[in-house]
TORSESE-345633 format. One record per residue (C-alpha): residue number from 1; residue in one letter; chain; x, y, z. Coordinates in steps of 0.02 Angstrom, whole numbers, plus 50000, padded with zeros to 5 digits. Each point is the difference from the previous one (the first is absolute). Last residue first. Example, Ala and Ser with C-alpha at 12.3 -4.5 7.8 and 13.67 -1.06 7.14 Angstrom:
<pts>
+-----+---------+--------+-------+-------+-------+
| num | residuo | cadena |     u |     v |     w |
+-----+---------+--------+-------+-------+-------+
|   2 |       s |      A | 50684 | 49947 | 50357 |
|   1 |       a |      A | 49931 | 49828 | 50033 |
+-----+---------+--------+-------+-------+-------+
</pts>
This chain:
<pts>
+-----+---------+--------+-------+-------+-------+
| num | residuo | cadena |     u |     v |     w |
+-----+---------+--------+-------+-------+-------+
| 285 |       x |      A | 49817 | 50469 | 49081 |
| 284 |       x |      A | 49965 | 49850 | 50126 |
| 283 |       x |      A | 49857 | 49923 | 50056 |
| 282 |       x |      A | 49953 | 49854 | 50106 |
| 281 |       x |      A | 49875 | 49876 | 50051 |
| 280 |       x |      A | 50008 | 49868 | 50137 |
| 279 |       x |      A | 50004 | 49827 | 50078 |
| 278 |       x |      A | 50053 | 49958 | 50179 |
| 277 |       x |      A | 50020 | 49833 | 50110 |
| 276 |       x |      A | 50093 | 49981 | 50152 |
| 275 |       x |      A | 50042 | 49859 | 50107 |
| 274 |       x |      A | 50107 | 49987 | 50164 |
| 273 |       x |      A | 50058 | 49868 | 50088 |
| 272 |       x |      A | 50038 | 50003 | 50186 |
| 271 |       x |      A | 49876 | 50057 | 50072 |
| 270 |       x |      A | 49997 | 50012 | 50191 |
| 269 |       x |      A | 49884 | 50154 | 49989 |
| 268 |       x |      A | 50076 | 50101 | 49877 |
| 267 |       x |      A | 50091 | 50110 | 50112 |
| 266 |       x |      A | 50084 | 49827 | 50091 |
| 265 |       x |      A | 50066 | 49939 | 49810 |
| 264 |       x |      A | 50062 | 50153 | 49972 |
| 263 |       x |      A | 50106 | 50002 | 50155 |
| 262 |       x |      A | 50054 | 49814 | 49964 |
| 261 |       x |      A | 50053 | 50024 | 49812 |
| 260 |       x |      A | 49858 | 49958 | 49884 |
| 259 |       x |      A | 50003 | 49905 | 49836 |
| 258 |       x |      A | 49893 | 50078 | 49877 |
| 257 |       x |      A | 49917 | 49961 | 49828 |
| 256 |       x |      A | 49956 | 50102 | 49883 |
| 255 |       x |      A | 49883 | 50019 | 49851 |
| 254 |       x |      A | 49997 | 50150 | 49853 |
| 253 |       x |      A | 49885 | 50066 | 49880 |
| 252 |       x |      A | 50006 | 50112 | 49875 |
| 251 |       x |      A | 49889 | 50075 | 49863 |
| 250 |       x |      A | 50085 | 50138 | 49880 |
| 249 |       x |      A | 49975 | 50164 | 49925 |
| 248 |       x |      A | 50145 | 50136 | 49900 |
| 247 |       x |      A | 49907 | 50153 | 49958 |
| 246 |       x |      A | 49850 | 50069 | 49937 |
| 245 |       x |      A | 50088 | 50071 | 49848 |
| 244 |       x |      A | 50086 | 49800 | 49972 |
| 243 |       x |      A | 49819 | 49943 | 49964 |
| 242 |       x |      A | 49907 | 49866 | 50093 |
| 241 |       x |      A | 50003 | 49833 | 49924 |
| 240 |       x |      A | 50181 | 49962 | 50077 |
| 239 |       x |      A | 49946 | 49977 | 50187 |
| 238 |       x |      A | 50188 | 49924 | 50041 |
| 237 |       x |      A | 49978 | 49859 | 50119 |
| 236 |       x |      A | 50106 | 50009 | 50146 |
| 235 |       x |      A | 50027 | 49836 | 50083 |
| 234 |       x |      A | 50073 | 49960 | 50205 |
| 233 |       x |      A | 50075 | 49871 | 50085 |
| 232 |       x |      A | 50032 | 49965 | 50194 |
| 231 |       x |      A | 50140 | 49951 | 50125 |
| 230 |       x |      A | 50011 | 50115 | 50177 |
| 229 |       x |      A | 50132 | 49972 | 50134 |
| 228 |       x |      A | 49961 | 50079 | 50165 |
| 227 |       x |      A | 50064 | 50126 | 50127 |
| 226 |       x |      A | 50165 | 49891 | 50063 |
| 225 |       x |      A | 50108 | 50125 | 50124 |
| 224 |       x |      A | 49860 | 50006 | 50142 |
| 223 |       x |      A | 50044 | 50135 | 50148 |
| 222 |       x |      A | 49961 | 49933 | 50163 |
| 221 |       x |      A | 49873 | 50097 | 50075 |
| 220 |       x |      A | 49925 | 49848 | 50082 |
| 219 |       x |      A | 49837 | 49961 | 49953 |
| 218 |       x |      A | 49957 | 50150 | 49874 |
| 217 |       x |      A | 50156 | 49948 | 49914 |
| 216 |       x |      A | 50082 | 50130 | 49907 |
| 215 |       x |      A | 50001 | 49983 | 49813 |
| 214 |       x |      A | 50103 | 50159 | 49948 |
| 213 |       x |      A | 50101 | 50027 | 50157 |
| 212 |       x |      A | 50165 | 50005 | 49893 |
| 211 |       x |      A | 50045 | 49914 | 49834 |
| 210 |       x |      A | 49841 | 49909 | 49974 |
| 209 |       x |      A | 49981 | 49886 | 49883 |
| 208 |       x |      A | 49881 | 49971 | 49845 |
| 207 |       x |      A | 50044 | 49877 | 49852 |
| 206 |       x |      A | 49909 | 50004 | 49832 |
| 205 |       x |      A | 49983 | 49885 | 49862 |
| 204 |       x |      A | 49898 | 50059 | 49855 |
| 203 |       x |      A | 49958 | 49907 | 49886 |
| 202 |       x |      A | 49965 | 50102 | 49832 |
| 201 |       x |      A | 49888 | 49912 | 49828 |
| 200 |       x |      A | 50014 | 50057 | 49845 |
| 199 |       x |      A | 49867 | 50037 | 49845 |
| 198 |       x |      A | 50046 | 50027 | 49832 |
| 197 |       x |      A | 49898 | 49825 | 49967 |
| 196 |       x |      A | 50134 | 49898 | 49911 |
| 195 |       x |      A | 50007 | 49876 | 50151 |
| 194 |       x |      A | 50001 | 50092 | 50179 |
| 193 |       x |      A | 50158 | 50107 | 50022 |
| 192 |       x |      A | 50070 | 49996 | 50145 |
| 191 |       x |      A | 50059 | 50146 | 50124 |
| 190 |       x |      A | 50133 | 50000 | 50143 |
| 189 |       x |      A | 49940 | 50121 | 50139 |
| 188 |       x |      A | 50146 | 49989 | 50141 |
| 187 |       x |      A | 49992 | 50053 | 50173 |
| 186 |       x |      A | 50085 | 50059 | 50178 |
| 185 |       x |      A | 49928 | 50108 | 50105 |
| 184 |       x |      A | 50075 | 50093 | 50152 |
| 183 |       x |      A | 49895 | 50095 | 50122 |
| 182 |       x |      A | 50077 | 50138 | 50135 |
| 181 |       x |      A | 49871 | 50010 | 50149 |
| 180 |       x |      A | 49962 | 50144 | 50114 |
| 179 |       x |      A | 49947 | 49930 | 50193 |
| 178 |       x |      A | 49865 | 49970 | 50121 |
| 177 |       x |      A | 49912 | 49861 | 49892 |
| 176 |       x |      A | 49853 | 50036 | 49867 |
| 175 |       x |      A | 50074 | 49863 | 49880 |
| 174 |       x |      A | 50005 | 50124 | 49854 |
| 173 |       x |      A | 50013 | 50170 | 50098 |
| 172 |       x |      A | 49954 | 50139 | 50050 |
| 171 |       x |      A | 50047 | 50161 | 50126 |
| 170 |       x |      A | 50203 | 49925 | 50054 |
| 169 |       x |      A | 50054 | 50084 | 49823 |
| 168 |       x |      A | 50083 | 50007 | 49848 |
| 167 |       x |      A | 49948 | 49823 | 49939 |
| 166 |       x |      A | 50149 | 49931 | 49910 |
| 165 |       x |      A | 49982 | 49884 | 49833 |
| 164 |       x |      A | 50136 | 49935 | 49899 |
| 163 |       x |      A | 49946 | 49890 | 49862 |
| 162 |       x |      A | 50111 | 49868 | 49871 |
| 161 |       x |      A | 49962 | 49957 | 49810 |
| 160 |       x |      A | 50030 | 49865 | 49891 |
| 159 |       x |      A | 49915 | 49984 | 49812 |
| 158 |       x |      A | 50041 | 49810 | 49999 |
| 157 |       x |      A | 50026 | 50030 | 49807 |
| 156 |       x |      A | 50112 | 50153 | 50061 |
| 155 |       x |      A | 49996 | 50186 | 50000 |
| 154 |       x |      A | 50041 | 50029 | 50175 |
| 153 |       x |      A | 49923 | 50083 | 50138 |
| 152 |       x |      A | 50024 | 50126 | 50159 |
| 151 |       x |      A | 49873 | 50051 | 50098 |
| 150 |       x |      A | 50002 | 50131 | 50147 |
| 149 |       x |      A | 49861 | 50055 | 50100 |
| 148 |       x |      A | 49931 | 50156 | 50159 |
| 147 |       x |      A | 49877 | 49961 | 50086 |
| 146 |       x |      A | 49877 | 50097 | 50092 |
| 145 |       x |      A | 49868 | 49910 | 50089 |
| 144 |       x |      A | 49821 | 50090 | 50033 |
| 143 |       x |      A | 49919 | 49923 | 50163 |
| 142 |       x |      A | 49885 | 49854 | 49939 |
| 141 |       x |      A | 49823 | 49971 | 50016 |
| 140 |       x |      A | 49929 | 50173 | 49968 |
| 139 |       x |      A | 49889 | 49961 | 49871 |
| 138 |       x |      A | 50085 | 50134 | 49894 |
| 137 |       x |      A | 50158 | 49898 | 50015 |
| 136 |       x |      A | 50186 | 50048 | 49960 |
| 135 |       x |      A | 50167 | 49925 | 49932 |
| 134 |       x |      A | 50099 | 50150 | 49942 |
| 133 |       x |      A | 50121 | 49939 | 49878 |
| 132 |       x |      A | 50188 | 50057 | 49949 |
| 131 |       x |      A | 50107 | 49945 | 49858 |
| 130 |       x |      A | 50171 | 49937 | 49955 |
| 129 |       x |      A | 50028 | 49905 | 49842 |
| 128 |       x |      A | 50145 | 49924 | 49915 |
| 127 |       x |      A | 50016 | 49890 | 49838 |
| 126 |       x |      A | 50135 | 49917 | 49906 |
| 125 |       x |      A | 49996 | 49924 | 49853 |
| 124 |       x |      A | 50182 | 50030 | 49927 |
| 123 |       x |      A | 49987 | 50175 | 49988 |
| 122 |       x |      A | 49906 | 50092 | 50130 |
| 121 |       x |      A | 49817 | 50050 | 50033 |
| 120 |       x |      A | 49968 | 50101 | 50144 |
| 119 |       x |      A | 49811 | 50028 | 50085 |
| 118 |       x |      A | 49956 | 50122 | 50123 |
| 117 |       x |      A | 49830 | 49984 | 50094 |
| 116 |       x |      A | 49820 | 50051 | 50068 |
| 115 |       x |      A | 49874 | 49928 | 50085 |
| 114 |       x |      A | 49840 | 50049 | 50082 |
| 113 |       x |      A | 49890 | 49855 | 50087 |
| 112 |       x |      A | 49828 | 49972 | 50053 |
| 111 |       x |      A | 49928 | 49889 | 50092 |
| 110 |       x |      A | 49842 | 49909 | 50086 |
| 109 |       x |      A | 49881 | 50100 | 49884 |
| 108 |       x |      A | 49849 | 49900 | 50048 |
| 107 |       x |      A | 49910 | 50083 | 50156 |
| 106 |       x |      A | 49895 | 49908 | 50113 |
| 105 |       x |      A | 50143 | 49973 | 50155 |
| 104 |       x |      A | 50014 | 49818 | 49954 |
| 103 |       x |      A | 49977 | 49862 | 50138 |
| 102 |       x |      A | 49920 | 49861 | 49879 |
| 101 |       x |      A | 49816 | 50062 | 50026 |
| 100 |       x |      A | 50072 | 50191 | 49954 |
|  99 |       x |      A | 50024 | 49951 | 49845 |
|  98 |       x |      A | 50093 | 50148 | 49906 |
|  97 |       x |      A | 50174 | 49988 | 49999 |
|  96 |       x |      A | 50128 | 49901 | 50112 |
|  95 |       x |      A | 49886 | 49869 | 50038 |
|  94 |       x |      A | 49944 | 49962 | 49823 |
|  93 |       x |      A | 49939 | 50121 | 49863 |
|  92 |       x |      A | 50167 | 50096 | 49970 |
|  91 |       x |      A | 50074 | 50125 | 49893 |
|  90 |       x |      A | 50187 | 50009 | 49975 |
|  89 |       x |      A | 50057 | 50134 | 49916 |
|  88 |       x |      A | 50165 | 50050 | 49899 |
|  87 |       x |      A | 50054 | 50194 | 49960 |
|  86 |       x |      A | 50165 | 50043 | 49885 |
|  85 |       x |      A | 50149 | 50102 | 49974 |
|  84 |       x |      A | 50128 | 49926 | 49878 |
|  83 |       x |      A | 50174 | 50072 | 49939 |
|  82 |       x |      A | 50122 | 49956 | 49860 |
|  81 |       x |      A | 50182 | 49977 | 49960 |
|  80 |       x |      A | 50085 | 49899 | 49865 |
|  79 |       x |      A | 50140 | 49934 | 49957 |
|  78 |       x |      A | 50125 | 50054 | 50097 |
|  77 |       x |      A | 50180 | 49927 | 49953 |
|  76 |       x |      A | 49978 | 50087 | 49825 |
|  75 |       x |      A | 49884 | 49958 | 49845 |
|  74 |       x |      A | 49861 | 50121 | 50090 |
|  73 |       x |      A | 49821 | 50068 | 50039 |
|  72 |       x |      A | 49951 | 50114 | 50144 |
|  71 |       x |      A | 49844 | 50055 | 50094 |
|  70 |       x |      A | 49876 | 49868 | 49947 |
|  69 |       x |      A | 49839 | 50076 | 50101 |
|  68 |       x |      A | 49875 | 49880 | 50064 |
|  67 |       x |      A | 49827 | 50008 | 50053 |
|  66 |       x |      A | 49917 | 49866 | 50122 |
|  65 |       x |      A | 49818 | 49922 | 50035 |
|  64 |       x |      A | 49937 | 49893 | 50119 |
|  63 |       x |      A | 49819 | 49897 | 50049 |
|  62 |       x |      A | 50042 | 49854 | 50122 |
|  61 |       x |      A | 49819 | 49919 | 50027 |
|  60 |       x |      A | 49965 | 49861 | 50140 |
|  59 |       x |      A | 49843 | 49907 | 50003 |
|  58 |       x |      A | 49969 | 49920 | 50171 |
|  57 |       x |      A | 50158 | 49947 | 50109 |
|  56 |       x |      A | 49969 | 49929 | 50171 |
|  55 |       x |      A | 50160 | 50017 | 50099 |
|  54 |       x |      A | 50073 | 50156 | 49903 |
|  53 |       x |      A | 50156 | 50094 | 49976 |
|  52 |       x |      A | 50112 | 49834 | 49981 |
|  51 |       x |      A | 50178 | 49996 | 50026 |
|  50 |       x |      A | 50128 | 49933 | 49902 |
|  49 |       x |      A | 50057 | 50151 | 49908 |
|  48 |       x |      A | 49811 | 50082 | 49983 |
|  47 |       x |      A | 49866 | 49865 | 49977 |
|  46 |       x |      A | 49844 | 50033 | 49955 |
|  45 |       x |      A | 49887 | 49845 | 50038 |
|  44 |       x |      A | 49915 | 49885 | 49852 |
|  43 |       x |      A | 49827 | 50048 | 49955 |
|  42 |       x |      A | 50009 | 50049 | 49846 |
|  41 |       x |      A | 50137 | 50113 | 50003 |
|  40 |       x |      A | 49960 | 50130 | 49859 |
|  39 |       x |      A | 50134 | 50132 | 49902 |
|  38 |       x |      A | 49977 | 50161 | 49921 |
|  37 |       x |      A | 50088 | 50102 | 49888 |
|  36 |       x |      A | 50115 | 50147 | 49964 |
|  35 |       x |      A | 50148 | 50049 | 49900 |
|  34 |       x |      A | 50036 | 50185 | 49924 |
|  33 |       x |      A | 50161 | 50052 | 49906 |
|  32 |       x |      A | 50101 | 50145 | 49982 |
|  31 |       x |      A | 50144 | 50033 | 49900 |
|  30 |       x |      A | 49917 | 50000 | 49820 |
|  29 |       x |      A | 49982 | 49861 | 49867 |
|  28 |       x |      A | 49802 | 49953 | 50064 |
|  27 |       x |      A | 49913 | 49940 | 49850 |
|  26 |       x |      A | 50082 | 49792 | 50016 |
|  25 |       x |      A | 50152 | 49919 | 49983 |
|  24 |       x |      A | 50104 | 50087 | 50136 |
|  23 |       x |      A | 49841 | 49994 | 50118 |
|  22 |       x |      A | 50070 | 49950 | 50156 |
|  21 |       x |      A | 50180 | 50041 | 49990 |
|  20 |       x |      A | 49965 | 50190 | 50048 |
|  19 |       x |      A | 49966 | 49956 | 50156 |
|  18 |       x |      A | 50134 | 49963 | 50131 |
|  17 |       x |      A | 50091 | 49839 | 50004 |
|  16 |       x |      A | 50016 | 49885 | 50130 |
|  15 |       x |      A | 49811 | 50053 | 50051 |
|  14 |       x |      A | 49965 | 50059 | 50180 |
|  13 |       x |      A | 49941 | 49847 | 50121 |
|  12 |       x |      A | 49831 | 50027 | 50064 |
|  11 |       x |      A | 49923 | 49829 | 50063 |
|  10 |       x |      A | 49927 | 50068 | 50166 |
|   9 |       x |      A | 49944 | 49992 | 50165 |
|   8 |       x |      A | 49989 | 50028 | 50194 |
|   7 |       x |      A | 49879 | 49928 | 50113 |
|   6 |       x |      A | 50072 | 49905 | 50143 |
|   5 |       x |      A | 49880 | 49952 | 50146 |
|   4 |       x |      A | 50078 | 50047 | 50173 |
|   3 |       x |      A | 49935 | 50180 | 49995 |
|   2 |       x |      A | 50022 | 50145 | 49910 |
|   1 |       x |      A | 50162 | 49996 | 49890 |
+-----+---------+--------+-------+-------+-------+
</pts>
């Protein structure tokens, strides 16, 4: 990372299960499938595993899109077996993007990341995915990290799931110390159902640690084994007056809350407590 400041980013995990599931009841029958979308944080910081990219957020946009290929289909032991490839954005107005006033360096498109992953289906519920991601910034404020993920899940009401992450090299990283981290995160997604409405409701819960030299402590080098602890909610709204040929449409929106560990908590700026607020649009077909 250049300098002391840490500026990496992103919310791109690769999906349990790859593609084809997305449109099952709807035009697309094939192999392949298409999602995209675009979400808005009004305001409220990005905030990428516990630590924030920005100290005076403006408008922040995360435009993305994915295609996935269903590979395989079974009754046996496997499942299922798929593959994604995708892009995700972040483009900023605040003091990592475009306002110069706040410290920016005048250009928006803070990152941009490439993804792509393997995903396993099992009998009994289980779910594993490894995939890699190229972190990178066209604004230049972040060396390029390299990482390299594992997730395994479980078809449950508390939907739990568990993250291995390993950056592959000294070059970049999340908490800009000297060294390559290994990330674990731990989570579940339960979902609610809200009245008679169709609609349901997820909280997340999400604990991030570091396994080795992932939240490195700008103060003393020490390396930091609590990351943060993160409690939110988030809707989907189906979009079901547009036709089923133009594809599957929703509106989102999502809160958190998070409780810092003590190197996060020193990035951000002696913050403990975290807040983040972002509502969207998608597509899928």
């Amino acid at each position: 990372m250049k300098g002391t400041r840490v500026v990496l980013a992103s919310a791109v995990m690769t999906a349990a299960v790859a593609g084809a599931a997305l449109a099952q009841d709807g035009p697309n029958r094939g192999a392949i499938s298409f999602s995209a979308g675009v979400d808005l944080l009004p305001g409220t910081t990005y905030v990428f595993r516990g630590i924030s990219q920005e100290s005076e957020p403006g408008l922040t946009l995360w435009p993305y899109g994915e295609m996935g290929v269903d590979l395989f289909e079974g009754d046996g032991g496997l499942s299922s077996a798929g593959v994604t490839i995708g892009v995700w954005n972040s483009v900023n107005t605040g003091s990592s993007g475009s306002n110069e006033d706040k410290g920016g360096p005048g250009r928006s498109h803070y990152e941009l990341d490439f993804y792509t992953g393997l995903s396993l289906g099992f009998s009994g519920g289980w779910g594993f995915d490894a995939s890699y991601i190229a972190y990178t910034s066209p604004n230049g404020l972040f060396d390029t990290v390299n990482e390299l993920d594992f997730g395994l899940s479980y078809d449950h009401t508390l939907a739990p799931y568990l993250i291995l992450a390993f950056e592959l090299d000294d070059e970049g990283q999340a908490d800009g110390g000297d060294k390559a981290g290994s990330y674990l995160e731990l989570g579940v997604g339960p979902t609610f159902p809200i009245l008679e409405t169709g609609l349901e409701v997820e909280v997340p819960v999400k604990l991030g640690m570091s396994l080795s030299n992932y939240y490195e402590n700008p103060l003393t080098g020490d390396d930091e084994k609590f990351g943060f602890l993160s409690v939110g909610a988030a809707i989907s709204i189906p979009l079901a007056r547009i036709p089923s040929r133009y594809g599957s449409w929703d509106f989102h929106a999502s809160g958190d809350v998070l409780f810092l560990g003590e190197t996060p908590e020193i990035i951000n700026d002696d913050e403990n407590v975290k807040g983040v607020l972002a509502i969207g649009i998608g597509i899928s077909y």
